[in-house]
C-alpha positions as CSV (number, residue, x, y, z in Angstrom):
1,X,68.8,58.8,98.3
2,X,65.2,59.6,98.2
3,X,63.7,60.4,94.7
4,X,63.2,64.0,93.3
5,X,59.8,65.4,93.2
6,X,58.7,65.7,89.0
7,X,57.3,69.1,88.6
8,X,54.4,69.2,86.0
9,X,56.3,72.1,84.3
10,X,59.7,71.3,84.8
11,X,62.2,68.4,84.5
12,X,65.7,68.3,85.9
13,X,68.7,68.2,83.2
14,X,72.6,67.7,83.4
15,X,74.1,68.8,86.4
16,X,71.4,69.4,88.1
17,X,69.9,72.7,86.3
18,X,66.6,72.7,86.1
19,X,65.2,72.8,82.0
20,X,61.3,73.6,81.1
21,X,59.4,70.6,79.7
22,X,59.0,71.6,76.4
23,X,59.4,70.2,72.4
24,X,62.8,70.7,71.4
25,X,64.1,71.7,68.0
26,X,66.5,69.1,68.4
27,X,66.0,65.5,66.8
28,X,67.2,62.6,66.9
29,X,67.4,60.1,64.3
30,X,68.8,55.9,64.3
31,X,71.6,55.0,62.9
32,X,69.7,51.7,61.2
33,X,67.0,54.1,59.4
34,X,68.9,57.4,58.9
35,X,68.3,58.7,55.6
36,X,70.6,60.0,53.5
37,X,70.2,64.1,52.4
38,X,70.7,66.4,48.8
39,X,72.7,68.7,49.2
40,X,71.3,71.7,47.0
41,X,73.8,73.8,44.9
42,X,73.5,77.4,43.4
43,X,75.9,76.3,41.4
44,X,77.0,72.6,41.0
45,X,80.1,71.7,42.6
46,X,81.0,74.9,43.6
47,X,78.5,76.8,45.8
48,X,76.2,75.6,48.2
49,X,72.6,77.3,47.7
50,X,73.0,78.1,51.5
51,X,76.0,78.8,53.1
52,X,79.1,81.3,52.9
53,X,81.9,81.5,50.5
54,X,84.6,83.4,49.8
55,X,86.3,85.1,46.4
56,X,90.0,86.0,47.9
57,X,93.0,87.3,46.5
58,X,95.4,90.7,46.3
59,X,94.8,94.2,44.7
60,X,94.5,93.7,41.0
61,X,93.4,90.9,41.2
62,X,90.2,91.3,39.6
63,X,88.1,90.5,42.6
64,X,84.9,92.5,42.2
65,X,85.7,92.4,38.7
66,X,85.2,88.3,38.6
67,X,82.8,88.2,41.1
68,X,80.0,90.6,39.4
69,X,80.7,88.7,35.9
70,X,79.5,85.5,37.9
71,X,76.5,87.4,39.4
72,X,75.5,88.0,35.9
73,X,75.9,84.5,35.0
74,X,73.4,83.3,38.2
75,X,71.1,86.2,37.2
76,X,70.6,84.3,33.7
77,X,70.8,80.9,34.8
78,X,74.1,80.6,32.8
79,X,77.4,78.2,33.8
80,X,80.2,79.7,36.4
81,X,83.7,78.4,35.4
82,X,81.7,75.6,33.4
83,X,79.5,74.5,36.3
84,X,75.8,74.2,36.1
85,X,74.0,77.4,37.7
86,X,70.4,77.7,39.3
87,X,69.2,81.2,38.0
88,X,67.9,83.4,40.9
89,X,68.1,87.1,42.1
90,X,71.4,88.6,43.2
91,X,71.9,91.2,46.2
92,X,74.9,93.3,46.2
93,X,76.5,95.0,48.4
94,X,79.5,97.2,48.0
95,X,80.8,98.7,50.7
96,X,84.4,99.4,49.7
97,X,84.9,101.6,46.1
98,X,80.9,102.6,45.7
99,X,81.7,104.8,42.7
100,X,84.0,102.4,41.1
101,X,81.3,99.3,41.4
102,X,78.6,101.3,40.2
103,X,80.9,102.0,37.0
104,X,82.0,98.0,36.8
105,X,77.3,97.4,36.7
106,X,77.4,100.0,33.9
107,X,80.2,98.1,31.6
108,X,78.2,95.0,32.7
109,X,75.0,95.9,31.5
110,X,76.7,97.0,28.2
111,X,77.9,93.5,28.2
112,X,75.3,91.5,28.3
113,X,72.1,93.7,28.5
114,X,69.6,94.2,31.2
115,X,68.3,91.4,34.0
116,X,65.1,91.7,34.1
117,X,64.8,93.5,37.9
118,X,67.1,90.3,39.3
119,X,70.2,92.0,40.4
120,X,69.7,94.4,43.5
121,X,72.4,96.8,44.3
122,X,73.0,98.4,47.8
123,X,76.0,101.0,48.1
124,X,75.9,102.3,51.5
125,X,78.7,100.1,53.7
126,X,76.9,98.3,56.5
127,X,79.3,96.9,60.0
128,X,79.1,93.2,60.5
129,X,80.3,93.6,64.0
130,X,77.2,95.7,64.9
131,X,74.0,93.7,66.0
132,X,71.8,96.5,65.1
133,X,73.3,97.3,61.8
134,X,72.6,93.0,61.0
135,X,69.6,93.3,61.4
136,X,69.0,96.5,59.4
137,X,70.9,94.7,56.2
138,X,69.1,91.4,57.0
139,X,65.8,93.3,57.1
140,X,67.1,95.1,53.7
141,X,67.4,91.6,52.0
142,X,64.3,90.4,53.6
143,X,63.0,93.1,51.3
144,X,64.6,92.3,48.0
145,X,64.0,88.6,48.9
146,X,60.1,89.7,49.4
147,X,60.3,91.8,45.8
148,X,62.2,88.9,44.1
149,X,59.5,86.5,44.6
150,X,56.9,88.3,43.5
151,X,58.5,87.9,40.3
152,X,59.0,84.5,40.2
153,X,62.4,84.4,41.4
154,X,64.3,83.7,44.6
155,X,66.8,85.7,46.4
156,X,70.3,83.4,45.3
157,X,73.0,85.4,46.3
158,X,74.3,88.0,48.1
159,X,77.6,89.6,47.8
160,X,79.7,91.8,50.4
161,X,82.4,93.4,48.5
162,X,84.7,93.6,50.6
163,X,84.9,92.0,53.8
164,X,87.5,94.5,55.4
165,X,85.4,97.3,54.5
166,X,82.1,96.2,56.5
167,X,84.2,95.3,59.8
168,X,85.1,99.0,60.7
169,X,87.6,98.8,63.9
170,X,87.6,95.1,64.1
171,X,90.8,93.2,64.1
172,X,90.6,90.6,61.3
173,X,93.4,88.5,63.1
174,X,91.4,88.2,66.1
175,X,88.6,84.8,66.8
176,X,87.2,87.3,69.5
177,X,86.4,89.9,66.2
178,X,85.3,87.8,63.5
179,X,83.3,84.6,64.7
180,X,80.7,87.0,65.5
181,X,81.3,88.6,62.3
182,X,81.1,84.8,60.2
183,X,78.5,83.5,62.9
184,X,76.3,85.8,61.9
185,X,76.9,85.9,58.1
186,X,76.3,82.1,58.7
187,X,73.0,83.0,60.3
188,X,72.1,85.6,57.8
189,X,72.2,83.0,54.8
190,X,70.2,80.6,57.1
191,X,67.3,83.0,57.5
192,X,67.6,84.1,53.9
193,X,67.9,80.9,52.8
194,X,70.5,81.8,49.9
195,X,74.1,82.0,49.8
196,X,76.7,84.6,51.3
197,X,79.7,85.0,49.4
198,X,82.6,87.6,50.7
199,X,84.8,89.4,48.8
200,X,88.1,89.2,50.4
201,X,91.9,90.2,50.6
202,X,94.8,88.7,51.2
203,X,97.5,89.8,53.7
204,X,101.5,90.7,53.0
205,X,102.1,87.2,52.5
206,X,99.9,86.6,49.6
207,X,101.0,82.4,49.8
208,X,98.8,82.4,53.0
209,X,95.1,82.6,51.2
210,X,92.6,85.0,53.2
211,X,93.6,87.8,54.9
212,X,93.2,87.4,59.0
213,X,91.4,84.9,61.5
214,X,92.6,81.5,60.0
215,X,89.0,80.4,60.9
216,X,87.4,82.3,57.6
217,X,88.6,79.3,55.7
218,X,88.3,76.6,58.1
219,X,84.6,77.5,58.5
220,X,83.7,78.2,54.4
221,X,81.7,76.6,52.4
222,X,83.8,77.3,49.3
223,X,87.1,79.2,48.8
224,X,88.5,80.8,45.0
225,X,91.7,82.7,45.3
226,X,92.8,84.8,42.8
227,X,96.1,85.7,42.0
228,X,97.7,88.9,40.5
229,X,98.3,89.7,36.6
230,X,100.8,87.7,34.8
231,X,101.9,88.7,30.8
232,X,101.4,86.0,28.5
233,X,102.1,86.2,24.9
234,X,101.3,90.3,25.3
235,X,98.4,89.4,27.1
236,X,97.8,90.5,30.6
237,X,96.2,87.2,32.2
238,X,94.6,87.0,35.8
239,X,94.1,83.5,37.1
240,X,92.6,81.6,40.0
241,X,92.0,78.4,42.2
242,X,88.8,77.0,43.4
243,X,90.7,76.2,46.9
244,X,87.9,74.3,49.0
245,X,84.3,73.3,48.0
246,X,82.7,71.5,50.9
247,X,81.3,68.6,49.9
248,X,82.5,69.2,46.4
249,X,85.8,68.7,44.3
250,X,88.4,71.7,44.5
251,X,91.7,72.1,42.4
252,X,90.7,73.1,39.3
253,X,92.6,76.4,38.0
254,X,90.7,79.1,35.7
255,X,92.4,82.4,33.6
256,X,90.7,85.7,32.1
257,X,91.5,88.9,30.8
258,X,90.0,92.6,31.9
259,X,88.8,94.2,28.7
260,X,88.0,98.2,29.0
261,X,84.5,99.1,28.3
262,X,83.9,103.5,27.3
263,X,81.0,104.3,29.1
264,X,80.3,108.1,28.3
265,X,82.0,111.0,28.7
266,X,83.3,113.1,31.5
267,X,82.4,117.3,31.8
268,X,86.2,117.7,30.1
269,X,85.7,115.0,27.3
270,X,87.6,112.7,28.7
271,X,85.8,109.0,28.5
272,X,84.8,107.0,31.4
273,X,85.7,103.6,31.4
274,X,85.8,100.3,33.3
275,X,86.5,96.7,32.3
276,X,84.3,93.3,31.9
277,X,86.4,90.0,32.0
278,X,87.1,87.7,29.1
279,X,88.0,84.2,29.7
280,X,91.8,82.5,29.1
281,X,93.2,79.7,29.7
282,X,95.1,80.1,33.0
283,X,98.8,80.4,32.6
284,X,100.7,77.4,33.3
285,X,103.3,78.0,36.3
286,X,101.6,80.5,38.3
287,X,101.5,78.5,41.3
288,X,101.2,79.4,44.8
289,X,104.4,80.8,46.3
290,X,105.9,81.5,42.4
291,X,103.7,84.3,42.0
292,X,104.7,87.5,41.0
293,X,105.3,90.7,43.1
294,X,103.2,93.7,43.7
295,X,105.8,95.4,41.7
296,X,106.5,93.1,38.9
297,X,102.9,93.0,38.5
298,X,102.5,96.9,38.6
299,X,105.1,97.1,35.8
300,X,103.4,94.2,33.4
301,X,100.4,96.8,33.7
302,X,102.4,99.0,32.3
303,X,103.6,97.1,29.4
304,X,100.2,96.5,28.3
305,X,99.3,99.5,28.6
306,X,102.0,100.8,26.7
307,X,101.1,98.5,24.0
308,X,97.2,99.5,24.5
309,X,98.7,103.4,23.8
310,X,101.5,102.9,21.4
311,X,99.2,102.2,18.0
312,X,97.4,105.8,18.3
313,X,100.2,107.8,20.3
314,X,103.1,106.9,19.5
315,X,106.0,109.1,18.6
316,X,109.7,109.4,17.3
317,X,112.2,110.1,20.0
318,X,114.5,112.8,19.7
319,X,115.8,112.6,23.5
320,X,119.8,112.3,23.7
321,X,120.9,109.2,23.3
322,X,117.9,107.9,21.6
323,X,118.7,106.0,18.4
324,X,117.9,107.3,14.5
325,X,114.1,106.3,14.2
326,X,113.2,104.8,17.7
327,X,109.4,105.2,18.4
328,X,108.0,105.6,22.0
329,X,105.3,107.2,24.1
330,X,104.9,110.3,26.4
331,X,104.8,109.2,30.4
332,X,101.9,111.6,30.5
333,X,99.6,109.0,27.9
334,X,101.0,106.5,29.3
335,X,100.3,106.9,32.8
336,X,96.3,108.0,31.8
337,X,95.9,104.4,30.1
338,X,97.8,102.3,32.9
339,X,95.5,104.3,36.0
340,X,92.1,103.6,33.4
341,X,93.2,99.9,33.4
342,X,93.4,100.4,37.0
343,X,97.0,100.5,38.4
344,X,96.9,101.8,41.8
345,X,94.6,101.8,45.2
346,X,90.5,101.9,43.9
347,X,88.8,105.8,44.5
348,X,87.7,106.2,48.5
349,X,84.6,106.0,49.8
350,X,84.1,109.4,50.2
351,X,80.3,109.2,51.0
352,X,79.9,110.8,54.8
353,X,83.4,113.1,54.8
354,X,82.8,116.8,54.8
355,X,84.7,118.8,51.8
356,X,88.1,119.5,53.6
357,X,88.1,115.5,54.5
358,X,87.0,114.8,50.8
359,X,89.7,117.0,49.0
360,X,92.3,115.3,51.6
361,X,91.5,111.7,50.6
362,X,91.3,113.1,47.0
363,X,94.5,114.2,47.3
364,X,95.9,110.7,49.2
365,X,94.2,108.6,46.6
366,X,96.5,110.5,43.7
367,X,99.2,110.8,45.6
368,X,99.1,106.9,46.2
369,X,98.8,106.3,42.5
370,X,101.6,108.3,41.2
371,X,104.0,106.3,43.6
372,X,102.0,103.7,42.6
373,X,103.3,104.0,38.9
374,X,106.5,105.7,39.5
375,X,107.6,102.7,41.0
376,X,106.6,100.4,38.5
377,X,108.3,102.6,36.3
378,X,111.4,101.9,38.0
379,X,110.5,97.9,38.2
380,X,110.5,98.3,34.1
381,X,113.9,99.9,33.8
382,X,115.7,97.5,36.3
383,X,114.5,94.9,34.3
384,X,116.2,96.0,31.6
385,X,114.9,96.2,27.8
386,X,113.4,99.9,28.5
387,X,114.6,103.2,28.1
388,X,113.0,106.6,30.4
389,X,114.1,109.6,29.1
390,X,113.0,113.6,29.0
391,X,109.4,112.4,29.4
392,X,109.2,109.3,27.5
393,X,109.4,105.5,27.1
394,X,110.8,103.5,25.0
395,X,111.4,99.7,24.6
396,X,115.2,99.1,23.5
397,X,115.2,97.7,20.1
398,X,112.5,99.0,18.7
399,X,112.7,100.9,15.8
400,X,108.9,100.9,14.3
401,X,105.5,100.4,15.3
402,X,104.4,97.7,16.9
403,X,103.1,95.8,19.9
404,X,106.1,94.5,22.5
């Protein structure tokens, strides 16, 4: 076989296909001399500084509630479940419950002041399936990233809140849907040079971790699930699991508490309010497939709540049946503190619907969250120790004031 011709501006690769002679981006190094590398964290043992991670878990379970506390924490430079932190800008994004986010930055603020023009906030909901609309929100970033550094500080984070929400029509069980999707939030961080992390759900089976394509967690740098609300000692405790750090220890199990914050008042006096997070100790047992239900957990809400309402509302029962001296509340008080501790679906996104579509979701939302706390209503009674009667609750037993 006689030998092929070399063209000056062409060589021939595998298989015959013909390849331009050019410098590659691709190097090799020897095995003898190989180097070994740093990895660099945004926080130590938990989060890569590049890379894509995940906050997980099922409604109420404090999600976005967690997840902004910890942006506040990277904002000042300050420890994230007790793990060193590299202080930097935050980016984030909330494309699912706008109005209810910016009221969670509000009680924030309160918390713990202002940060100094290093938390960015964007509230329109982008679609990670849609090249263009990437590059709009990486060229969006690119901006904060630009606007960060002149003040000294790098872009660290970015935050979309919640995944679901920025995939519009995709189907999160499908490979075909959401590599792209995690390919190019993988690229995104790359060119950014910071780290992605993904608010998440989790599907029916809550004992399965991230809702959808398997290949979300596989493909992660990090992984924290959160469960739903358990009572302890008349305390309503949410917990979590750092599930995966690549290249980094995972196990450990956190707890915390959401504590409302008044923010103002509304045009009929009534007060605004959202919560900030407290850390617990995490309650011992709450392990994956012994957690509790979606109802059971709906009706511990309630009993805190009760409890929150029963010091300034309470009243003496005269229903039928009701003993000599009982004390209770009205369902009416009741159900006001359990939906401003935030029983129930979060408000729509209403941002885009004309007013006929507006008063319909309106209408869906509060329809949703009566069910929502009818039932748990009914959870309370079945489990015995409570009494429902002519508009009010009572715990059996009780006979003067006092936190159950």
């Amino acid at each position: 076989m006689s030998a092929l011709p070399i063209d000056s501006e062409k060589v021939v690769g595998f298989h015959g296909v013909e390849a331009f002679n050019r410098r590659s981006r691709y190097r090799l190094e020897d095995f003898d001399t190989l180097e070994p590398g740093a990895l660099t964290w945004r926080v130590k043992g938990l989060w890569p500084a590049v890379g894509v991670c995940f906050v997980g878990g099922p409604s109420m379970s404090g999600k976005s509630f967690w997840t902004l506390d910890a942006c506040g924490r990277i904002c000042r430079g300050l420890p994230v479940l007790g793990r060193k932190s590299k202080r930097a800008g935050v980016a984030y994004i909330a494309a699912e419950g706008e109005l209810g986010v910016r009221n969670r930055i509000a009680a924030l603020r309160q918390a713990i002041g202002k940060l100094g023009g290093r938390f960015k906030y964007l509230g329109q909901r982008p679609s990670l399936t849609d090249p263009e609309d990437v590059a709009d929100l990486s060229a969006a970033l690119g901006d904060a990233r630009a606007e960060l550094a002149e003040r000294g500080d790098a872009l660290g984070l970015v935050v979309v809140d919640t995944l679901s929400a920025s995939v519009p029509g995709a189907d999160e069980n499908s490979a075909a849907d959401m590599s792209p999707v995690l390919a190019a939030l993988q690229d995104m961080a790359v060119q950014l040079q910071t780290l992605i992390l993904v608010v998440a759900h989790t599907g029916k089976d809550e004992t399965r971790g991230l809702r959808g394509w398997s290949g979300q967690l596989g493909n992660a740098d990090g992984v924290i699930m959160l469960t739903e609300p358990s009572e302890s000692e008349g305390d309503t405790i949410r917990s979590g699991n750092v599930l995966k750090v690549k290249d980094g220890p995972s196990g450990d199990r956190f707890g915390f508490a959401l504590a409302v914050v008044e923010l103002g008042r509304d045009e009929d006096g009534d007060a605004i309010t959202s919560c900030i997070i407290e850390d617990r100790e995490a309650p011992e047992g709450s392990k994956a497939g012994r957690r509790p239900t979606v109802k059971q957990a709906n009706a511990a809400l309630v009993a805190a709540a009760f409890n929150r309402v029963f010091d300034d509302r309470a009243v003496s029962i005269a229903a039928s049946g009701a003993p000599s001296g009982i004390m209770g509340v009205r369902l009416g008080d009741l159900r006001t503190e359990a939906l401003t501790m935030g029983l129930g679906p979060p408000e729509p996104d209403l941002a885009g619907m004309n007013d006929a579509e507006r008063a319909k979701a309106r209408k869906g939302w509060s329809d949703h969250r009566n069910k929502t706390f009818t039932r748990a209503l009914e959870e309370l009674r079945a489990g015995g120790g409570w009494r429902i009667e002519h508009e009010y609750i009572w715990p059996l037993g009780r006979t003067e004031r006092g936190a159950v």
